[in-house]
C-alpha positions, 0 to 999 in steps of 0.5 A: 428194281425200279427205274429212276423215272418210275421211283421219281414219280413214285416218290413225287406221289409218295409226297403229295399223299404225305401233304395232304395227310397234313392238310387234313390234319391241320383244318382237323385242329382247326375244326375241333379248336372251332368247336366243329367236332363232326368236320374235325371228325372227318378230316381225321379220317381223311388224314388217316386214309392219305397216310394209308395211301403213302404207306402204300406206297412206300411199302412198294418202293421198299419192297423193290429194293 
């Protein structure tokens, strides 16, 4: 069982993951929209690697119970 601080802290990061996760999705729109497939490229893959991060992390919190 995790303690409040330590699942406030886990949840706090668990949320800035999931923003940046959206960051990046949103300049990817933006980049294919400019016709910057390459950037739009890699700003997928940034969003796909912060949600990885998050599932991570939520993955841990859930497995405490």
């Amino acid at each position: 069982m995790l303690s409040e601080k330590m699942t406030d802290a886990l949840n706090n990061q668990l949320n800035k993951e999931i923003y940046s996760a959206y960051l990046y999705m949103s300049m990817s729109a933006y980049s294919s929209y400019s016709g910057l497939t390459g950037f739009a490229n890699w700003f997928m893959v940034q969003y796909q690697e912060e949600m990885a991060h998050a599932m991570k992390i939520y993955d841990y919190i859930d497995s405490q119970g």
